[in-house]
N, C-alpha and C positions, 0 to 999 in steps of 0.2 A: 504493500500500500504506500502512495505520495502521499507524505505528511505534510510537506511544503506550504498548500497552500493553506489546510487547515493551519497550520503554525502562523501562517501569517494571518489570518482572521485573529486570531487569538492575542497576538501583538496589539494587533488594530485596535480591539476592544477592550484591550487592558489599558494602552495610551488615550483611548478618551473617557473610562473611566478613572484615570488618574489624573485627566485636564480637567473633568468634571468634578472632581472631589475637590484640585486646588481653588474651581472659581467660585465652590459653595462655602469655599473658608472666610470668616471676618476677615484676612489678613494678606492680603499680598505680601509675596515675596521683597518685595520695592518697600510696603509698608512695613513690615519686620523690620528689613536693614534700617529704616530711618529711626527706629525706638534705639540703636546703640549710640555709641559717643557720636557726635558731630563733628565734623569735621573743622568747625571755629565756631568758639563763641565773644559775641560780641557783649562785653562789659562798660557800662557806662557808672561815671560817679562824678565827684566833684574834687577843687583844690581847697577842699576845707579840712579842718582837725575834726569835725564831728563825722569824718567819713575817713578817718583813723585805719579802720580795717581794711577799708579797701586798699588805701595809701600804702601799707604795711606790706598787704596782699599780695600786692604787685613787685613791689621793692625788694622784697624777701623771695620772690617767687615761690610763693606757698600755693598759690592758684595753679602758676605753670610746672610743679612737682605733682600735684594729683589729678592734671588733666591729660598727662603723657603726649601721646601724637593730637590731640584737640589744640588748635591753635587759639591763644588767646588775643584779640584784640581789643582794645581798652579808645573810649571816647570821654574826655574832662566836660561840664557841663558847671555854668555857674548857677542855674535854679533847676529846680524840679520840672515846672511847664515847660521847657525846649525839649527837656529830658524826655518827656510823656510823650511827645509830639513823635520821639526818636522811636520810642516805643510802638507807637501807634502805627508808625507808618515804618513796622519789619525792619529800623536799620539797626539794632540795637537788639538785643536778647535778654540781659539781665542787667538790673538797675539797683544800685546804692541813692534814693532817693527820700526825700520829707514824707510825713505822714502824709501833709495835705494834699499835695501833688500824685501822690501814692493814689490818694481815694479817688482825686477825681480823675484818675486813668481808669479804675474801674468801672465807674458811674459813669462817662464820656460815653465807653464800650457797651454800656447796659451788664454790666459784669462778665462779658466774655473773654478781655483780651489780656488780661493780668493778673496774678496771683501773687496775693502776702506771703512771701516763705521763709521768711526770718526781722527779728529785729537787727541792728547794728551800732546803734547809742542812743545812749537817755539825754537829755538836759545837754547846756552847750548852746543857749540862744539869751542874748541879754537886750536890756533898751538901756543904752547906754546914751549918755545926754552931757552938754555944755555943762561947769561949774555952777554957772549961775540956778538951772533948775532943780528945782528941790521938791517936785510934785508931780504928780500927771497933770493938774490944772495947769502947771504953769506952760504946760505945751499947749495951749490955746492960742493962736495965731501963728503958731510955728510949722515947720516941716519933715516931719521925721520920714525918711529910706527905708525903705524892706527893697530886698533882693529882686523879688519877681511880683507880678501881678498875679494872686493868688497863690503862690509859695505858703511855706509852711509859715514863713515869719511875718507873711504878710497877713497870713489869718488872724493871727496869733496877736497882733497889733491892734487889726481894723474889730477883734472880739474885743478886745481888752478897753478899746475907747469907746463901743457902742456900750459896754457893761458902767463907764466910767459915766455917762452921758454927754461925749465931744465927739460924734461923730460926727462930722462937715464942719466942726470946729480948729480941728488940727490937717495939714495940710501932709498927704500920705506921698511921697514921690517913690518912685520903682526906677529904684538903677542897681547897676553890675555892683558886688560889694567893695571890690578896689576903689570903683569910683568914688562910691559914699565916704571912702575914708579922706578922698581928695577934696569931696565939697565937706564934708566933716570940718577939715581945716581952713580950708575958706572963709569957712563961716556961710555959705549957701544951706544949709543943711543944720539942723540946731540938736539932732537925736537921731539916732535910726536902730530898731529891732533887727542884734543881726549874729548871726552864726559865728561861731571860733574857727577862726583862731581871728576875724574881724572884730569883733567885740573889742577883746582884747588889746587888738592894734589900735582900737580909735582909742581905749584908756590911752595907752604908753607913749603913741605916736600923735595924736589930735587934742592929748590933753583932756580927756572926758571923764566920767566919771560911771558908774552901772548904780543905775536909778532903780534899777527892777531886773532880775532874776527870773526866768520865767518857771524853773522848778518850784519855785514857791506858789506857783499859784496851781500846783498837781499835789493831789495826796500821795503822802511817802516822794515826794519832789520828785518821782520816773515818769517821763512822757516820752514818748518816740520821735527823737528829732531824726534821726532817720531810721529806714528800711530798708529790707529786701524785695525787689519785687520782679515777676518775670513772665513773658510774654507764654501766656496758655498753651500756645501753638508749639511750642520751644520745649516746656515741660512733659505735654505729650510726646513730643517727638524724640526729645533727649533726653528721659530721666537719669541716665548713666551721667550727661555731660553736669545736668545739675546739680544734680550727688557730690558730681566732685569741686565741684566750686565750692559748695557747703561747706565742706572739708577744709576746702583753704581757706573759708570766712573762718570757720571756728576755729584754725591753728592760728590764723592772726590774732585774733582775741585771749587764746590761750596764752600764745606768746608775749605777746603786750601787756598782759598781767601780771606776767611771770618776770619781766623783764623790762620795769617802765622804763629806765633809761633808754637803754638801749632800743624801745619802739618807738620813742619820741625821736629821738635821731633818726630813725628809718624814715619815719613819718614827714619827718623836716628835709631828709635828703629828696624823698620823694618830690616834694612839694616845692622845695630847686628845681629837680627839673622840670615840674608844667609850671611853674610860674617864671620862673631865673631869678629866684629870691628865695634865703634861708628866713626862719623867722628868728629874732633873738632871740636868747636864753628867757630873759624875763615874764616874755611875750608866751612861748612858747609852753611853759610853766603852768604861766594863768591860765593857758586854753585849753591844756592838757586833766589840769583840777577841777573844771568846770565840767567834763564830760563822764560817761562811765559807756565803756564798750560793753556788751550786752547781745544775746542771741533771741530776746524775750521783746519782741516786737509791743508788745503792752496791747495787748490785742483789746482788753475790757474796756480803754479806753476810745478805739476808733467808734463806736456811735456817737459818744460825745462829741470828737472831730467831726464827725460829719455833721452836726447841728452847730458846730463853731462856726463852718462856712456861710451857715444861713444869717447865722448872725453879724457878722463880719461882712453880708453883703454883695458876698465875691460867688454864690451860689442861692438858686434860687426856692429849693428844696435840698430838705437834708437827704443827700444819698444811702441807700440801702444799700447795706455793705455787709449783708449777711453772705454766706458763698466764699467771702474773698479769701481767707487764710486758707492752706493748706500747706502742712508744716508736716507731712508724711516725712518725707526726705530729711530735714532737719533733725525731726527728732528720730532716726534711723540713724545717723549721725552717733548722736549724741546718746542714743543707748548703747551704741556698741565702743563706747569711750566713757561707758558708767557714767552717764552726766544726768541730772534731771529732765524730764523730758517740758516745752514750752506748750502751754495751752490755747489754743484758740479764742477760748472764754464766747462760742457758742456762732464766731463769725466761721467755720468750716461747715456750718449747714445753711443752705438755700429754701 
């Protein structure tokens, strides 16, 4: 008997039920490969001290030791909102960013396009102001600087004077923070709500004084001046790549702990080279005292932020920002380095 052709039927109908089994599967082949490491990720943060870890991160190559063959490339950003925008529109992957900014990249997206996945510092934002004032009244006809229009410091202002009753009384200007340090001295400018290691400089270098603290006005003085935040599409598709970033946030932070000299000099060499300026020893001190690095995003309080906006003006409804954490990965992290794990406090459910 020819077996031949029977053999070849037999081929036949084994290879198309084996193309019919691959196309009834959830998962392309193409889609499997893309859930491993990426091939680059793209890291955005800022030239400031309250974004410490990132600074460190980078410096140290704690990022580029646990991403192997993932190429990292890194974008500086002076506010939140340019940063979101970075976000928004796929050029950017993972963000070292403010709460405020943070929120409303979710709330923009309708909660699709970004995810809370870590905190990275507490406190670290002052209103720092001329000699002469001694009050929040006495900024009534005055001009106080925040960074960005709707940033974190610009909430955090425009709440604190609608709470005060001066809102259209005090005169809010939105510029880059180096700048503020320049009209600071000028005299253009009489106060401005602003991040460290600027705070600080406008003390040492402008002559000013810190009228207000913003921990003080948080129970247990922890607020989230900045976050972690990362593009849905990015998480999905590379949980390995984000894993390992995690990895290098929490050894910068470990190490910075461990090590304060020595990560404030990291931190300062860093911040040489995007800016081509060290900061002084003095400077550098006060900005350093003023912050606490932190993996605990302070999640119980982002509904509160999200009703700071409304009041602050700069938002017209408080965003619903249940959904937004998901600290899988973090605390995956962090349990297999015996650490406590960080809670969502109720924003990981939709």
């Amino acid at each position: 008997m020819n077996l031949k052709p029977a053999l070849a039927v037999a081929l036949i109908a084994l290879t198309a039920i084996s193309g019919c089994s691959r196309a009834g599967t959830s998962e392309t082949p193409a889609a499997a490969e893309s859930k491993g490491a990426a091939t680059e990720v793209r890291l955005g943060y800022f030239p400031n001290i309250t974004h410490a870890a990132a600074l460190i991160g980078v410096e140290k190559g704690l990022y580029a030791k646990e991403l192997g063959n993932t190429k990292l490339t890194t974008q500086t950003f002076n506010a939140g909102p340019d940063e979101v925008n970075a976000l928004l529109g796929e050029s950017l992957d993972i963000a070292y960013i403010g709460s405020g900014p943070a929120i409303n990249a979710y709330s923009k997206s309708k909660g699709e396009a970004v995810r809370l996945i870590s905190g990275a510092t507490s406190g670290g934002a002052q209103l720092v102001v001329k000699p002469e004032i001694n009050s929040i009244e006495d900024l009534k006809g005055k001009v106080v600087a925040t960074p960005q229009l709707a940033n974190t410091q610009d909430v955090s202002l425009k709440k604190y004077l609608a709470e005060k009753n001066l809102t259209g009384q005090v005169t809010v200007q939105n510029v880059e923070n180096a700048q503020s340090l320049d009209l600071f001295k000028k005299g253009d400018i009489q106060a401005a709500w602003a991040p460290q290691p600027w705070s600080a400089r406008i003390v040492a270098e402008g002559g000013g004084k810190v009228l207000l603290d913003e921990k003080t006005l948080w129970e247990g003085g922890a607020f989230p001046t900045t976050v972690v935040i990362v593009r849905t599409k990015f998480l999905q598709e590379h949980p390995e790549t984000v894993e390992a970033v995690l990895k290098g946030h929490v050894a910068a932070i470990d190490w910075a702990k461990s090590n304060k000299d020595e990560a404030k000099k990291a931190a300062n060499a860093h911040l040489e080279k995007l800016t081509s300026k060290k900061l002084g020893d003095k400077i550098l001190d006060a900005a350093w005292d003023n912050i606490e690095l932190t993996t605990d995003a302070q999640a119980k309080h982002f509904p509160q932020l999200a009703k700071d906006a409304v009041t602050a003006g700069v938002a017209k409804e408080a965003a619903n920002v249940a959904g937004y954490a998901d600290f899988t990965l973090l605390n995956k992290v962090l349990q297999a380095q015996g650490k406590p794990q960080v809670q969502a406090a109720g924003l990981d459910k939709k």
